[in-house]
N, C-alpha and C positions, 0 to 999 in steps of 0.2 A: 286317334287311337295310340295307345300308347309304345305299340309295338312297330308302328310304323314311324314316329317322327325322328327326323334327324339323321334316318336311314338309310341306305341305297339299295336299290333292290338287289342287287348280285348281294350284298349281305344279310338282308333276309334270306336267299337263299341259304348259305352258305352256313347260315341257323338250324334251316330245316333241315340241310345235309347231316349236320351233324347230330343232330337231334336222331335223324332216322339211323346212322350208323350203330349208334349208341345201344337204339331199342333192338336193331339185328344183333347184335355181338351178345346181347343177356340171354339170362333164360330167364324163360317164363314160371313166375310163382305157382304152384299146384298144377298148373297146366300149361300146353308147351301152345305157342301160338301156330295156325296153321295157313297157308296160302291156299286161298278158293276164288273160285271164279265169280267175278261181280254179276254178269249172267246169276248166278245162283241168287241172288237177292235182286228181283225185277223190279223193286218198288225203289231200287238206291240210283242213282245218276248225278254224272259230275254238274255244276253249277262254274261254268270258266268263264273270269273277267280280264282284264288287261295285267291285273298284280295278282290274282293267283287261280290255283283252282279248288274249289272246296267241293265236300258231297250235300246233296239234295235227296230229299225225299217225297215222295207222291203221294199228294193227299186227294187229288182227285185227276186224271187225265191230261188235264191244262193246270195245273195248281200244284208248285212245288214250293215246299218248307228247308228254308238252308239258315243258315244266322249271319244275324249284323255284322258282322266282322269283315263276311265277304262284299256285300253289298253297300258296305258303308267304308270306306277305307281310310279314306281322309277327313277330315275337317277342315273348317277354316282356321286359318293359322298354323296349319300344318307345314304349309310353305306351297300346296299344292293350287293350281288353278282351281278356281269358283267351279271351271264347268266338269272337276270331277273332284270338288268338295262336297259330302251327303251323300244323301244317296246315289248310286250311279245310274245316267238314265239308262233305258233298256235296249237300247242300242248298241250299249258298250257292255253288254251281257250274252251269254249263249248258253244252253244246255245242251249235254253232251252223255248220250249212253254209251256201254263199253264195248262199240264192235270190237272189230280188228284193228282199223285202220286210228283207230281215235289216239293213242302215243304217238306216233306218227307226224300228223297233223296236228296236234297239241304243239309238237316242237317246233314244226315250220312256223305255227304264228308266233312262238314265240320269240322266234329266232329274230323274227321279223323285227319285233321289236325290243329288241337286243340294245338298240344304239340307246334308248332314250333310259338311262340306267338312273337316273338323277328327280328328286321327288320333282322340283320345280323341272321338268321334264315331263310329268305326270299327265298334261294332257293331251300330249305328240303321242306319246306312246297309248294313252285311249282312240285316236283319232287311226291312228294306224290299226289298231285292233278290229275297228268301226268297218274301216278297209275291207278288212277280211274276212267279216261277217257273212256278208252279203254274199261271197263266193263258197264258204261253207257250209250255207245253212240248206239241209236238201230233204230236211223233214222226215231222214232213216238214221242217222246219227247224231248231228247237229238241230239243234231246234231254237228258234228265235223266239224271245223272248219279248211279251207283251207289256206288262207294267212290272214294277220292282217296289217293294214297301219295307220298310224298317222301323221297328215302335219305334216313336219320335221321342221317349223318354231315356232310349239307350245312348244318344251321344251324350246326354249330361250328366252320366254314369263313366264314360269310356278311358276319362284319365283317371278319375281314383282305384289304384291295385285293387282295393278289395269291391267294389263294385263294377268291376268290369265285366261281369257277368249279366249283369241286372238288365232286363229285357233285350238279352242278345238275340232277338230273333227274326227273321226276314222271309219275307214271302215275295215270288214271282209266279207270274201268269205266262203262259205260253198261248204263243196265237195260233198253232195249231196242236188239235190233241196227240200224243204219243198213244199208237194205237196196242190193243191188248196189254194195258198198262195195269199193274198190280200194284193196290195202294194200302197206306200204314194206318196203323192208330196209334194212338199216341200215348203215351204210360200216364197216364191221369194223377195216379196215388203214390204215397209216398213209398220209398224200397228198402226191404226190409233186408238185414246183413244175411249176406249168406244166400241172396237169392239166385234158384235154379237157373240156369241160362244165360244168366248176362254175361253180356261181350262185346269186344269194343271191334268196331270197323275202322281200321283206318287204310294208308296207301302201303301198297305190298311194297315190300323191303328192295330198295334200288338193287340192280345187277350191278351196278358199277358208281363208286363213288370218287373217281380216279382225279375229273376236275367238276369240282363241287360248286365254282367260283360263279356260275351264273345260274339265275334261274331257270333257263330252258335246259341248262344239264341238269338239273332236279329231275325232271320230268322226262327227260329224257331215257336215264335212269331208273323212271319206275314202269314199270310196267299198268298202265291204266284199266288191262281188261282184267287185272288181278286185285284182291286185295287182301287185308293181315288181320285174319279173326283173330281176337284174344282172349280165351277166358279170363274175366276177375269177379273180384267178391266187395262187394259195396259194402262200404262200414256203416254200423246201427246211426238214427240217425243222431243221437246226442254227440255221438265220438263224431263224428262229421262237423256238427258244429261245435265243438269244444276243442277241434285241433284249425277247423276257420277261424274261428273268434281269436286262438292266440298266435296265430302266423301272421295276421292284419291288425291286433292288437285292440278289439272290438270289444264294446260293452256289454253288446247283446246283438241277434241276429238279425235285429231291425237297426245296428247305425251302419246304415249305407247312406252314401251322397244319392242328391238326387230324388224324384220323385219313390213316393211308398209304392211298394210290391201290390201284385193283383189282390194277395190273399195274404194271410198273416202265415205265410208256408215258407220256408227259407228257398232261396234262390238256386241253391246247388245241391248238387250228390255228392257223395266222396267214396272214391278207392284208393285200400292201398295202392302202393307202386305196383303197375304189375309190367312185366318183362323185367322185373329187377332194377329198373331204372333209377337210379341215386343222381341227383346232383353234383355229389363227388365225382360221379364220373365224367360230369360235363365238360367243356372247355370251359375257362371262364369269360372269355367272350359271349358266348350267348346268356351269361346270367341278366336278368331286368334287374333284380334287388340284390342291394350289398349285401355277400356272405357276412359283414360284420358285425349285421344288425341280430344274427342269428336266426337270417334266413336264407336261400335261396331260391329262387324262383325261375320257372321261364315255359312259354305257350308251346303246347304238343299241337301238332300238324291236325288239318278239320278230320275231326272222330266222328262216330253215331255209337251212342251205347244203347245198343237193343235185344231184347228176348224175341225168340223165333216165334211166332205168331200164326202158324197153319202153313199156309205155302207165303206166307207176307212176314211182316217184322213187327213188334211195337218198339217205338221211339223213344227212349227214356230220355234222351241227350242229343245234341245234335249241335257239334261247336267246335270251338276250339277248348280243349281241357286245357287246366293249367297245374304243374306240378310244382307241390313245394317242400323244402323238405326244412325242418326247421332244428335250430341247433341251439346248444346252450350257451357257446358262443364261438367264433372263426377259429379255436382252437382245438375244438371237439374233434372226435376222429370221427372218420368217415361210418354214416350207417344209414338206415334203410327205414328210419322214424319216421318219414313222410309220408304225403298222400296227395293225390289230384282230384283236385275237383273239379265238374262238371256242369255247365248250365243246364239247370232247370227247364227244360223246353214245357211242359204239361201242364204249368200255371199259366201262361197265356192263351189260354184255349179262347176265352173272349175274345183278342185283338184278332189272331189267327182267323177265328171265326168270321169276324165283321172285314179282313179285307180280304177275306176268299167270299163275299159273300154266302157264307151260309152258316153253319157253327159245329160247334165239336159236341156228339151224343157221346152219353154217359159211358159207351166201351171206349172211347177214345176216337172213333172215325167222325171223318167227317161225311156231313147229309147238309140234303138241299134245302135246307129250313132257317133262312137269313135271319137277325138276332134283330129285336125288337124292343121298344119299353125305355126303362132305365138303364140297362145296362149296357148302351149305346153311346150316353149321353157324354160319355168323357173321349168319343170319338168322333172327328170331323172327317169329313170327302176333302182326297187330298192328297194321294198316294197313297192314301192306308194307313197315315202315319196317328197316332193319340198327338190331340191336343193340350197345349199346353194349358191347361184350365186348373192354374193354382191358386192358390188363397190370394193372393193380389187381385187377382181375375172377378174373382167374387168379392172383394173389398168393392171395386170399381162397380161392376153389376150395382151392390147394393148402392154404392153413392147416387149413382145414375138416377135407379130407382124413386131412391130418395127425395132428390131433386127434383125430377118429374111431378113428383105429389105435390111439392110445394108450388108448380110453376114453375118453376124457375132453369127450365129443360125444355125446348122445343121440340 
């Protein structure tokens, strides 16, 4: 991924540090962002791995939806060991709701593994996490985690900027159920500008951002039983893809690397900036892309953009958003012409479906009625992952085939 290579982890942090001081010091466009208790949304819960912690959501009891990003960290050629290149196995994973005591302990593990700050380190510092699973896990806070799935089309999406989004999604299973658990649906249809309710969840605004330099001070600093509703207002969706297409420099909203989309529906949402968040104001250390290409760019900390849903939420988004703000060129003065966009979570309802065994009904929840037919067919048993079954695949099929007829195939 492209956000991890080359990296050290105290400098990711040290990203997110200032990433999050940034959005505290603004104001909020049209509406002012407010701190509420994660308690208040029963169906949200941390997803913590050895490099970071992201939010999950409850699609059934045992069945949380979080995205690739967390789940899938490195690659091979990343620099990182094999045994935590791909997905991470479920060992080196936990779910975490927001007692009391959960900041706390978030920071002893991670303190823990403090020393191993260095990618090619990356699997000392899972093995050490692995450690201290097993001592946390107590089935009222911490929950262990059964299998881990990532569309297997998302890492050949994961370096190119503008399809880094494209089936960012991951599913785990819990081996035991989280009891009186309140679960989501998922925003199915496309969202229209200006719609009622949307807001973005992310980590409440640190107490202290005094030394920023490591990743356990991140977190140490946020308070976990809290978090930072936002209101914003999603742009129509033409102006969404007509300010993606020229930040990524796209012909159309189908040139993404990589395998095709489930549907012919574009991959992302877009809002403006909200908290007032410019690029200008960033440091230029955390920029990804050259301001001098006439852009800016760089990943907002794991969000969920969702509408309140009864006593539950629906899911529009669920990722990391990525803001960009784009300019005429490195001389332009500083303004507020950007927008971030969001992964698409409600077009994967298929995959979702088939590696929670069951599938997504037309209001967005999920039910116990496993997917069947054709619409299977481009998924193999495997971790949950889509197979790779592209036009080479069926080149080969049919020669096979071919051969066979002739004899000439045992």
């Amino acid at each position: 991924m492209a956000l991890f290579r080359n990296i050290s982890f105290q400098a990711l942090a040290t990203m997110a540090v200032a990433i999050i001081a940034i959005c505290a010091m603004t104001r909020a466009a049209g509406a002012e962002p407010s701190t509420e208790k994660l308690t208040d949304y029963p169906s949200v819960l941390y997803v913590a791995t050895p490099f970071a912690i992201c939010f999950g959501a409850l699609l059934t009891e045992t069945t949380v939806i979080t995205d690739a990003r967390c789940l899938h960290p490195f690659s091979n050629g990343d620099g990182a060991s094999d045994k935590v290149s791909g997905v991470l196995d479920p060992s080196y994973l936990m779910v975490g709701l927001p007692t009391v005591n959960i900041s706390a302990t978030m920071h002893n593990i991670l303190l823990s593994t403090q020393v191993f700050s260095q990618i090619n380190q990356a699997e000392s510092r899972a093995a050490t996490f692995f450690g201290l699973v097993a001592n946390y896990v107590d089935n009222s806070t911490f929950y262990a985690v059964n299998t881990s799935s990532v569309h297997a089309y998302y890492p050949q999406s994961e370096y190119d900027e503008a399809s880094e989004q494209n089936f960012d999604v991951g599913v785990v299973t819990l081996k035991r159920a989280i009891p009186k658990s309140k679960t989501v649906q998922l925003q199915l249809d496309d969202l229209e500008a200006n719609m009622d309710g949307l807001s973005a969840l992310s980590f409440a605004t640190p107490v202290s951002t005094n030394d920023p330099a490591t990743l356990q001070n991140l977190y140490r600093g946020i308070d976990l039983t809290k978090v930072k509703i936002t209101p914003i207002s999603p742009l129509s969706r033409s102006s969404c893809d007509s300010r993606y297409m020229d930040a990524y420099k796209l012909k159309n909203m189908k040139s993404f690397q990589g395998h095709k989309l489930p549907s012919n529906d574009s991959p992302v949402y877009c809002s403006s900036f909200y908290d007032n968040v410019t690029m200008c104001s960033e440091d230029t250390s955390i920029s990804i892309t050259d301001a001098a290409s006439g852009e800016n760019s760089v990943h907002l900390n794991s969000t969920i953009l969702f509408v309140k849903s009864g006593s539950s939420i629906r899911v529009v988004s669920l990722g990391l958003p990525h803001a960009v703000e784009v300019r005429s060129d490195n001389t332009s003065s500083c303004s507020s012409n950007g927008f971030v966009h969001f992964p698409r979570t409600g077009i994967y309802t298929d995959w979702i479906g088939w590696v929670s065994s069951g599938s997504i009904a037309s209001n967005g929840s999920w039910v116990n009625k496993p997917l069947t037919g054709d619409i299977i067919t481009d998924f193999v048993t495997g971790g949950g992952a889509a197979s790779l079954f592209t036009h080479y695949t069926v080149m080969l099929v049919f020669a096979i085939s071919a051969l066979a007829a002739l004899g000439l195939v045992l």
